[in-house]
N, C-alpha and C positions, 0 to 999 in steps of 0.2 A: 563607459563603465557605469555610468547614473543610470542607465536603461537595463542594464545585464540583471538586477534581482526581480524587476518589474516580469524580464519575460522570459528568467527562468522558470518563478512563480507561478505564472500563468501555464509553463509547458508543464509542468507538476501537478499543478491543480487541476488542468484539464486529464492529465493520465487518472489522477486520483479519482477524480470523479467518474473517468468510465468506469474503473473499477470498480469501486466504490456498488455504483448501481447495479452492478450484476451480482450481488451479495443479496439483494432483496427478491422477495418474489419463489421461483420454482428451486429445489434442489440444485446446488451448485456439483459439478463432478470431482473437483479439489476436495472439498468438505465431505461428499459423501464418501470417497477413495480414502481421505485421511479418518474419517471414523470405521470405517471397515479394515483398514489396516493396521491402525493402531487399541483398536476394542473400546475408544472414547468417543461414547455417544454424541456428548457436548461440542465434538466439531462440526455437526450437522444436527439445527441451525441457528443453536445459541451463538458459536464462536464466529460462525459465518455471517453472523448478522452484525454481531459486535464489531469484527473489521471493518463492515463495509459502513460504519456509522463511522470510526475514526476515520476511514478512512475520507467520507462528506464532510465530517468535520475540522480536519486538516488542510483538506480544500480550501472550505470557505474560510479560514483564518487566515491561507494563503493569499487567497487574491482581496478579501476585506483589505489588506496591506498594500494593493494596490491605489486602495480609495483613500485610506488610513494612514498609511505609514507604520500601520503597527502590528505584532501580532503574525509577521509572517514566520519569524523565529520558530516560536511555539509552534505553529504548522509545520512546519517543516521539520520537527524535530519530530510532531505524533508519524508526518509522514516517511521518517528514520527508521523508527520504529517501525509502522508497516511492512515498509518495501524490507528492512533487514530481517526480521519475522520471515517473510514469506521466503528467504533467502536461506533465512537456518530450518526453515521445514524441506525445502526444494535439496536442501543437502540433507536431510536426514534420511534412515530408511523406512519411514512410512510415507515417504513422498517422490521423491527422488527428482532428478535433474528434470528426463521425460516424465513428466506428467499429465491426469487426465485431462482433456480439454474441452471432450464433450462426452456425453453418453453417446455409444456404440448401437446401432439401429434394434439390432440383435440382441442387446442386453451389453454389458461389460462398460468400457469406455473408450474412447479415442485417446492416445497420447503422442505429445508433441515439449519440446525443450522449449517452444514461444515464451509461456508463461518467466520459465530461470532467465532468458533472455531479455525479458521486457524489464523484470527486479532490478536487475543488479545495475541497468546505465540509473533507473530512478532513482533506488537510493545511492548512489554516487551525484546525480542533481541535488537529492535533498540534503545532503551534506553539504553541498556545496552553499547550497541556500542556508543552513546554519552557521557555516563559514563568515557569510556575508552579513550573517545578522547577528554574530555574535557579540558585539560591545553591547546591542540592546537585549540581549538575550542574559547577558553579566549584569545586566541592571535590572533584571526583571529578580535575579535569586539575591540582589544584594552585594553585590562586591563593585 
């Protein structure tokens, strides 16, 4: 049990992080599909960049807790946030379950469920991670 926050941590921070960096850089297909289907420009690539920065920086609070002790709470709770985010977008309909995964050679996009698949076991991890960290997480607000 001493070892289960250490390398759930790490299995979260490593997802986080793939993720994370695919936010930076060219047009993501999520973000340009969710601003053309919903008429908000801001999800391509103000919003898309903004996640992929909590989502680095969720990371690094998580595994810093490896070296620390501390501060994985907090990570895991921005990473709560993320993975349930992408969880109530993937159920809305400007996104949906299948979603785009890549842009289509032709134009358009590729769609694929991977994406709702990969959310929901993470943020069920990162809950779990809050779970675990929650007496130092009740110390952090004061009670």
């Amino acid at each position: 049990m001493k070892y289960l926050p250490v390398g759930l941590g790490v299995l979260v921070a490593a997802f986080l992080l793939f993720m994370g960096a695919q936010k930076f850089g060219a047009a993501n297909p999520v973000f340009a599909y969710l601003a053309a289907t919903s008429g908000i420009e801001l999800f391509e690539p103000v919003i898309r960049i903004a996640v992929g920065v909590s989502e680095i920086i969720a990371a690094a609070l998580i595994l810093l807790a490896t070296f620390t002790g501390r501060l994985r709470g907090v990570g895991a709770v921005i990473s709560a946030g993320a993975t349930g985010g992408a969880i109530v977008f993937h159920l809305s309909p400007w996104l949906g379950i299948n979603a785009p995964v890549a842009f289509a050679p032709g134009g358009g996009y590729e769609f694929s469920p991977m994406l709702f698949m990969m959310a929901v076991p993470f943020f069920a991890l990162s809950l779990v991670l809050v779970w675990l960290d929650r007496d130092a997480l009740l110390k952090l607000v004061g009670r």
